[in-house]
N, C-alpha and C positions, 0 to 999 in steps of 0.2 A: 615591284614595291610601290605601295601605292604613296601619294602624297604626303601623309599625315606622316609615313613610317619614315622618308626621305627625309624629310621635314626633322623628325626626332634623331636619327641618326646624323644628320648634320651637326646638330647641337649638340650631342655626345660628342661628335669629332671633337667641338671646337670647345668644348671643357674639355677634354683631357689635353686637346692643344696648350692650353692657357696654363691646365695642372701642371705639364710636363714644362714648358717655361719656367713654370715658377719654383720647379722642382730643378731645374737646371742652375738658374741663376742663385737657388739660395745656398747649391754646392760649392759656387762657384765662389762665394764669398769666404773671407778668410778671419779669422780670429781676432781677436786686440793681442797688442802688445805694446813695449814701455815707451814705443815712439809715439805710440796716437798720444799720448801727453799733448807732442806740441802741432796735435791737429783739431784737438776739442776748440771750440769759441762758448764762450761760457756769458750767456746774458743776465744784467742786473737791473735796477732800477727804472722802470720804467717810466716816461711820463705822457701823458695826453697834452695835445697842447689846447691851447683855451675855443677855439674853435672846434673841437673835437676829427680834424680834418689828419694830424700825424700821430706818433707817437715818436719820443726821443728814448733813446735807452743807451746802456754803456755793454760794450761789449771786448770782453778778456780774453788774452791768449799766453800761450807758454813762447815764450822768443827765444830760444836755443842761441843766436849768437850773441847778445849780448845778457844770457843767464837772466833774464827777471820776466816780471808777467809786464804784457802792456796792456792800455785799455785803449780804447777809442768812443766817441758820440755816434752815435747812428741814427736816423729817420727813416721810419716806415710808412706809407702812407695808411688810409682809415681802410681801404678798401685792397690793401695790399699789392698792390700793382707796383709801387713805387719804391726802391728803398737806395741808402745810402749812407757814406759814410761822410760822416760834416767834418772830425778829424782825424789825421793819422795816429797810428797807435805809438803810443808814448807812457810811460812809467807815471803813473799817479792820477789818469787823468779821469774826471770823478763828478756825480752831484747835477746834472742835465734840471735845468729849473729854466720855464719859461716866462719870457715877459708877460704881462697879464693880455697885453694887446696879442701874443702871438706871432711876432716881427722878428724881436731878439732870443736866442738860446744862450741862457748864462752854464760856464760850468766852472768845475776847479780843475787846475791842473798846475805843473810847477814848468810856468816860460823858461825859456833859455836865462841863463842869469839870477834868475829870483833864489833866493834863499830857503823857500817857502812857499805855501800855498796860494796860490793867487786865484783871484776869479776874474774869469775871460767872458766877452762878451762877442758871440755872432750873428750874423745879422740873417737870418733863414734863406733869403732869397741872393745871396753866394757872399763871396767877399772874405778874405783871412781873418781872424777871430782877434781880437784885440783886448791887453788887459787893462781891466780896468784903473786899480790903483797898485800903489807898491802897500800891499800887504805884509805884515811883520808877526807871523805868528801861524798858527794851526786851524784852520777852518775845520768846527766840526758839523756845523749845520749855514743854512743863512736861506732867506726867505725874499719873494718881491712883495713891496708895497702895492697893495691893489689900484692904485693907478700909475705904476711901474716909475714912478720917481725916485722912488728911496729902496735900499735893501738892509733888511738888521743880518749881521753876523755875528754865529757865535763863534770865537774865539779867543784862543790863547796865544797871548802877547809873548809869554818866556820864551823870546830869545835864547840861542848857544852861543857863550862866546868864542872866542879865541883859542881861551885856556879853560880848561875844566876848573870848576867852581865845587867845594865841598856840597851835597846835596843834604841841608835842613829837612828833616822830618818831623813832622808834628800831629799829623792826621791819624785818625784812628786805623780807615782805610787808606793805609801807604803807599802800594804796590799795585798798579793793574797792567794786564796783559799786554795793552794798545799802549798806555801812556807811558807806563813805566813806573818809575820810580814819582811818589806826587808830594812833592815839594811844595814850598808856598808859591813858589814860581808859577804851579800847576794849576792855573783859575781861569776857567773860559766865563770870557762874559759878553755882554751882548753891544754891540755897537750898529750905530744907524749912520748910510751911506748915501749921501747926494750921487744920482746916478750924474747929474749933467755938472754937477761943478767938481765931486772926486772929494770932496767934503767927508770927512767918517769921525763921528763924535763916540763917546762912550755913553751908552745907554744904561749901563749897571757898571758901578763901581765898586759893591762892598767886598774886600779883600777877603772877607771870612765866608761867601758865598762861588757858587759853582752855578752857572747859568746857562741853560741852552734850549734847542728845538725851539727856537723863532715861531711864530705863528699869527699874522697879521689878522683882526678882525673884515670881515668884510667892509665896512665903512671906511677902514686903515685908520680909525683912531687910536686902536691899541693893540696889545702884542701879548700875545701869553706865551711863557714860556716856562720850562722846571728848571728849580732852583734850589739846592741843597748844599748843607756845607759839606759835604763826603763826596767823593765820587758816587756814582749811580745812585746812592740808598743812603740815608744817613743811620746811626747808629740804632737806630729805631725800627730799621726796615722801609721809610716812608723818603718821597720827597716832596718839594711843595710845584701846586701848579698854579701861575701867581699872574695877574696881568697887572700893564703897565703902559699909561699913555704915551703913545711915539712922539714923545719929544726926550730931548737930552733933562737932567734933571727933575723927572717925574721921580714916583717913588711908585716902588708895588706895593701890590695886594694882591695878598692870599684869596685863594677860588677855593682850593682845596687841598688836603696831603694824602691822599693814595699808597697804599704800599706801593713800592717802587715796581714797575712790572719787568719783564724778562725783555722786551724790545718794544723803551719806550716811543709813545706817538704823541701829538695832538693835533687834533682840525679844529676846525669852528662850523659849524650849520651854516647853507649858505644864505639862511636869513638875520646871522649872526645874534642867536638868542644861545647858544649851545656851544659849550666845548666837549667835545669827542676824547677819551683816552682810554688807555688798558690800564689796569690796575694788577695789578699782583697778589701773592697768597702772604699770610704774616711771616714773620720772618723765621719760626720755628721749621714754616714748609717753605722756604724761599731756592729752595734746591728744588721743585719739584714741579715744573712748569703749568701753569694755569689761568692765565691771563683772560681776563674778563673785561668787556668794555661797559664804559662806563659815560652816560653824557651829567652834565653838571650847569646849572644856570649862571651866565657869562657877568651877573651878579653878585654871583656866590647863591649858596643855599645849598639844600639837601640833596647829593649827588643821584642819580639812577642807574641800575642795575639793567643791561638791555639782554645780556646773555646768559645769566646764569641759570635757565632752565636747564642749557644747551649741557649742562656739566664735562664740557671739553674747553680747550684751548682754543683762543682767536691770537690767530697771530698778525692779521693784519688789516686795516680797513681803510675804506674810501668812503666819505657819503656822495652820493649818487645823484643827488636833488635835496631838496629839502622834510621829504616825508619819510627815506630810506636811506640805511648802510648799507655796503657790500662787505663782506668778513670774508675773511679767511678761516676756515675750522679744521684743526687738526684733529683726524677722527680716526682710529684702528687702521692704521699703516696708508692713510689715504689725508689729503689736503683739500676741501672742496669751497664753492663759493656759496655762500647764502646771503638772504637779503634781512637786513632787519627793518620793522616797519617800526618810525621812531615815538608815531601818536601809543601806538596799543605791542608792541616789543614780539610782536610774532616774526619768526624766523621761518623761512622757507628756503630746502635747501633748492640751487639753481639750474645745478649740472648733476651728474648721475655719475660715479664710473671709479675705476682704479686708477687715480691720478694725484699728483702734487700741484696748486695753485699757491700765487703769493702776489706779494705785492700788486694789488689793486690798486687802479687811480683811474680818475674819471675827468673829464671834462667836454663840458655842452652835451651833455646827457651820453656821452660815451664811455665806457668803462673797456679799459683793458688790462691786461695780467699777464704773466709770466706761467706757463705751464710745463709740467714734465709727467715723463712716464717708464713705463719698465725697458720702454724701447727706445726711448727719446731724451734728449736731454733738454735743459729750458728752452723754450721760443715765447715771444711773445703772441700773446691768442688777443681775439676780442670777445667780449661776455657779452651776448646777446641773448638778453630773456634764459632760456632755458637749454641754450646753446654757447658753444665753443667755436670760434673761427679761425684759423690759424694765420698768422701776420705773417712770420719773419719764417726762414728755413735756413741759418747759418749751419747748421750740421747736420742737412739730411744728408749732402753727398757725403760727405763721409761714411755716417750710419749706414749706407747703405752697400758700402765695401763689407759690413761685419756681421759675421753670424755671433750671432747674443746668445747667453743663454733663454728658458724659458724661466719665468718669475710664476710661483706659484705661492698663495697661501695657505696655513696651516695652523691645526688647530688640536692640543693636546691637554692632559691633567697634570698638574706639575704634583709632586708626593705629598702635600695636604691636600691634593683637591681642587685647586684654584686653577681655573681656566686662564690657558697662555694662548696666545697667537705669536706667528713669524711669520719667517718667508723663506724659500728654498731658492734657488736658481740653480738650473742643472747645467750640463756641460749641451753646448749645442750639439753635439755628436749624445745625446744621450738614451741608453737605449733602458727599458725597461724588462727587470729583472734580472737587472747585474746590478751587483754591490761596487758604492764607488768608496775613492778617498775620499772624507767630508772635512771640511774648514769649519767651525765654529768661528763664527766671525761676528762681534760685539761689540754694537753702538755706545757710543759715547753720553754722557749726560749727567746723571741717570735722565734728565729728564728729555724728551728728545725721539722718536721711536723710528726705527727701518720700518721704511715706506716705500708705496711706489711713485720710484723716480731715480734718472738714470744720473749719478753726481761722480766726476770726475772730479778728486780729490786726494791727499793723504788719507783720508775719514772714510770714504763710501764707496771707492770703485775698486775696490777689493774682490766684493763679492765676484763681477764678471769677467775680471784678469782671474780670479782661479777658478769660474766655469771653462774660461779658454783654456786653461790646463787640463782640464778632465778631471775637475773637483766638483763635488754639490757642496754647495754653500750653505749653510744656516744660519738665519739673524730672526733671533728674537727679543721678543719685545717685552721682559722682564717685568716683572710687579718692580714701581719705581719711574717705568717708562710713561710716557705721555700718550694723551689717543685711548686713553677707555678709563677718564674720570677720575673725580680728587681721592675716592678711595683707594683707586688701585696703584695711583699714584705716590699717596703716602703710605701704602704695604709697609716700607722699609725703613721708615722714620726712626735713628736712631738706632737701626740693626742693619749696617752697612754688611754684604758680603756673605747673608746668609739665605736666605728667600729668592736670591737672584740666583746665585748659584744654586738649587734645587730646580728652579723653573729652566736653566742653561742645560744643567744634566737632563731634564726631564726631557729636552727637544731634541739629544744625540739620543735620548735611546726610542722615541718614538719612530728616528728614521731609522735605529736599527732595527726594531719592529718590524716596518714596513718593505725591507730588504733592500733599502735605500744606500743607507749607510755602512762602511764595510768599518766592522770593530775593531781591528786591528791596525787603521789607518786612518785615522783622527788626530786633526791637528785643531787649535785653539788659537785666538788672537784677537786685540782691538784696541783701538787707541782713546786716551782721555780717559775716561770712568770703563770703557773696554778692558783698556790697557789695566785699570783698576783690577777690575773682576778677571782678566786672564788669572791676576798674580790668586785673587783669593780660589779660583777653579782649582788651580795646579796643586794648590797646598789644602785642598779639601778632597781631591780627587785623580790616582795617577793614570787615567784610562790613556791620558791623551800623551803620542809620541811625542810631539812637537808645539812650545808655543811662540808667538810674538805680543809682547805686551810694551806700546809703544805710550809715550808722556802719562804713563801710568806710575802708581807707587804701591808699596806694600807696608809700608809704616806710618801711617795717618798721625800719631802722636809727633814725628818728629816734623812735618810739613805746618804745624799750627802755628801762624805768624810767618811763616816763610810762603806763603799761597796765597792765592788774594779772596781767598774765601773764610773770612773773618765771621759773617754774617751769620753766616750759613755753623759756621764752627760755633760761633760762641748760644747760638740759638736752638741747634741739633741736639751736637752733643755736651754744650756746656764747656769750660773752660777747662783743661788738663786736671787743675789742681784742685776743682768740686767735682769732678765726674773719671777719676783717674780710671778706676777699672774697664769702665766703656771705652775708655779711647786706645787704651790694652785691648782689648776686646775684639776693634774693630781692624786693629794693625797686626793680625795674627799670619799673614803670610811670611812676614819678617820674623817675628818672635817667633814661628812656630817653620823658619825655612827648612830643620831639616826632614819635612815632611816632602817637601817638594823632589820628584825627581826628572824631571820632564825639562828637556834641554830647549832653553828660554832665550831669545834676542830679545833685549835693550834695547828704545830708540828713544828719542828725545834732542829738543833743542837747547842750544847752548844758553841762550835769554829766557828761558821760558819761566813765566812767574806764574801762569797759570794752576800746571802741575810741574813745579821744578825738575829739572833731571838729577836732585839728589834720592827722588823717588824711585828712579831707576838704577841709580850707581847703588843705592843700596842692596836692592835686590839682587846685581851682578854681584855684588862683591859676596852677600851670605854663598852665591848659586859657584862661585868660583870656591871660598873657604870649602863647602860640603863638597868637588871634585864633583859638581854637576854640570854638563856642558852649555856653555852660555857662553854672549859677546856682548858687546855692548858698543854702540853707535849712536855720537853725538855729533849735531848737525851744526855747523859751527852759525853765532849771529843769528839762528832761528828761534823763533818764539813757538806755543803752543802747535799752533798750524806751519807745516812746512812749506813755504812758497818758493823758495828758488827751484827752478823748473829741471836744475843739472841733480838737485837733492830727490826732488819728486820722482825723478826717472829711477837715481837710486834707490831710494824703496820700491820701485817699482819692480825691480830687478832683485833686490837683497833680499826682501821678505821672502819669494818663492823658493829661492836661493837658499834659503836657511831651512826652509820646509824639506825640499826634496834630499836635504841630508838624511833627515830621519822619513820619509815617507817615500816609496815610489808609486809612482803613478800606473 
């Protein structure tokens, strides 16, 4: 044999060496199940610090022995070499803000003893974290003074006493998810905090107003912040974004009023001529996510439009320097980074790929983010140029015990015609041309879309707990969903329950088409606006054996006033008593149960003001009167999302559990 053939045959060996390796080790790997719960770390908020030398982030976990999630601060270094944890993990602990010098990490967390939230201060270079003041109240935002003397917080002062106190209601918007019940008690407002004397004055007093997101100008002469007398929106749909001289006794002024957006922000340019925010759609489409950024002169005047070429969702930004943003754009099951240039509003996207990015921040010309994928759950990346760097690796050893399924997209005609996209994921054991059992599995929202990105949660990690079972998965992305524009988005304006469901059935029978799907072993399910549409699927359509339709309802007239979506209510569909027949109309799983015969699990929280659980008791009880098999499961103390990590494990356990009654695998 001569050289060359040696030569080649070598390298044959040693790729099928490498193939057979890698064919060994990915047998060798083993499935999920309901204990990886409490092995996910789940990263949030990132920050850069002002030197652009770390990043600070928070990072969650499920704590099995004392039943709650905790969190912890963490430090990365710039170049990834470095990382740690600043503190132990503890219940609450929140909000990683650094000193403008760089020295100190401020965060929230609840000390031994305190009542309440408090902000603690560490000093980078070691030392236990000390709090600041005795705080009395709920921090929901708070900001440093650009030359780290002073911090504005906002907060709400309403105290719990002793004894319960009758709860006064007078707001239009009464009721939200996080707060609760909104009282007059219920008024975050803004206060300014001498870092060296412990000094905290009231920055905004007016009782009739709601104040928050702090935001120092660069010079630190003054503060913008949104201010509304409603929770998030006033009855208009709008809030105000208003600045106000940092001192006590100033008074604001209005910049602007913006429809309120979905997850509000604001920055300032960092030559403090600019304030940066998202704006929202009117309140007609206020269900229907679409946020657009928006800069505005720190004067006031005629606000500017930087994205709306883009006709997608920005859900989140950084400015970068003073001539560009970095956005977030949600775009057809993908999250990606782009730059906006701020002279002439050209957008280029940065990174390429099937991926989830978010929360951008930057500091001394470094930008970093939070990234995920079909195989990965968040880490924090750095954004260079037209590249992705990876930081942080709290859950590769894990990931790499588990064979995933594979995530593939997909693309069909729903029965008028109108082009759908989703997503499949198969069973990692999955073999091609054999029919599997498939899960209908249905994002929440409507507005909101399955993407790629790997989310351990009540909400999204569904799909690859019933690929481990030897199910394909289907999530698709419904006229309604986010990620392909304001048209397709408001499809459903006003005609809940019927275009979605078309486009749902349209994606079980394309897999059945495709010899994907096996007909006779179809199950349905999803939580929030999921849990919504399981209930309208079941009572439009009996293909499906088995459903779960979890913080979902099927009587939309009786939820009006009892849900915290007024806005959206009285703007969609109009008020019960001018629009009665639509809200008939749209609650037809209820009024029309005994269509349903498809044996259905109820799940919901016992707080939940979101979608209350009389949404689901109702539906049990029609599904029980008609002798259809149903149960119903309420979470005790939980709200919309279920966090107790002992509840999480139980659905994680219960849903499959309910499936494999009616389906076998």
């Amino acid at each position: 044999m001569n050289a060359a053939g040696g030569l080649a045959a070598a390298l044959l060996l040693a790729a099928y060496a490498a193939h057979s390796s890698a064919a060994d080790a990915a047998a060798l790997r083993r499935t999920l199940n309901a204990d990886d719960l409490f092995r996910v770390q789940e990263l949030t908020d990132p920050q850069v610090s002002p030197d652009g030398l770390w990043v600070a982030y928070v990072v969650s976990t499920n704590d099995r022995e004392p039943d709650e999630p905790r969190t912890a601060i963490w430090l990365v270094s710039w170049d990834g070499s470095r990382r740690l944890a600043l503190t132990s993990a503890a219940a609450g602990t929140a909000k990683p803000r650094w000193s403008p010098d760089g020295r100190t990490l401020a965060f929230v967390a609840t000390s031994v003893g305190a009542a309440s939230d408090q902000i603690m201060l560490l000093d980078r270079r070691g030392g236990d974290a000390r709090q600041l003041i005795d705080a009395h109240g709920a921090i929901s935002a708070y900001a440093w003074s650009p030359d780290g003397k002073r911090i504005a917080i906002a907060m709400d002062k309403a105290a719990a006493g002793k004894n319960p106190q009758p709860i006064v209601l007078d707001a239009w918007h009464f009721k939200d998810e996080d707060a609760g019940y909104l009282d007059e008690r219920s008024r975050t407002h803004l206060y300014l905090l001498d870092v060296e004397t412990k000094q905290i004055d009231p920055l905004t007093t007016d009782p009739h107003f709601i104040e928050d997101l702090p935001a120092w100008s660069p010079d630190g002469k003054e503060i913008a912040f949104i201010r509304s007398t409603e929770k998030d929106a006033d009855q208009d749909g709008r809030a105000d974004i208003d600045v106000i001289a940092a001192r006590p006794g100033a008074m604001p002024r209005q910049i602007v009023r913006p429809y309120s957006p979905n997850r509000p922000r604001l920055a300032w340019s960092p030559d403090g001529t600019l304030i940066a925010y998202l704006q929202g759609l009117e309140p007609k489409f206020n269900a229907y996510m679409q946020d657009r950024l928006f800069v505005v002169p720190r004067a006031g005047g005629a606000p500017r439009a930087l994205t709306d070429k883009l006709d997608r969702a920005v859900t989140s930004f950084a400015f970068t320097g003073d001539s560009a943003i970095t956005i977030a754009v949600e775009d057809d099951g993908s999250n990606y980074p782009a730059r906006v240039e701020l002279a002439t509003g050209a957008i280029t996207r940065q990174v390429k790929g099937r991926f989830v990015i978010s929360s951008p921040t930057s500091g001394a010309g470094h930008t970093a983010l939070l990234q995920s994928n079909d195989n990965a759950f968040d880490e924090v990346y750095a954004l260079e140029g037209e590249a992705l760097r990876k930081l942080t690796t709290h859950n590769d050893a894990f990931l790499s015990e588990l064979a995933l399924g594979a995530v593939e997209d997909i693309q069909f005609k729903s029965k008028d015609g109108a082009e759908i996209h989703g997503l499949i994921v198969k069973p990692p054991s999955f073999v091609r041309g054999r029919k599997y059992p498939t899960l209908l599995w249905i994002h929440g929202g409507p507005n909101g879309q399955d993407e790629h990105s790997l989310v351990f949660d009540c909400y999204q990690f569904q799909p690859q707990m019933f690929a481990a079972r030897g199910f394909v998965v289907l999530s698709v992305n419904y006229r309604g969903s986010s990620g392909r524009g304001i048209e397709f988005a408001t499809a459903i304006f006003a005609d809940w329950g019927h275009k979605e469901v078309a486009d749902l059935l349209a994606g079980v029978d394309h897999l059945i088409t495709l010899g994907i799907a096996d007909r006779d072993r179809l199950a349905i399910g999803g939580w929030s606006y999921g849990g919504i549409l399981t209930d309208y699927t079941i009572a439009t359509d009996q293909r499906f054996k088995v459903a779960i339709s979890a913080g979902g309802s099927g009587n939309q007239l009786s939820l009006y006033g009892s849900d915290q979506y007024i806005l959206q209510d009285d703007n969609e569909l109009g008020p019960p008593w001018s629009n009665t027949a639509l809200w008939l109309r749209v609650s037809y799983p209820l009024l029309h149960a005994d269509r349903i015969h498809t044996p259905t699990l109820f799940i919901g929280g016992s707080r939940d003001f979101n979608v209350p659980i009389s949404g689901g008791e109702q539906m049990y009880q029609a599904l029980r009167t008609l002798a259809v098999p149903t149960q119903l499961v309420v979470y005790p103390d939980e709200h919309h999302v279920v966090t107790r990590p002992s509840f999480l494990k139980d659905i994680a356990e219960r849903v499959p559990a309910w499936i494999d009654r009616y389906i076998g695998q």
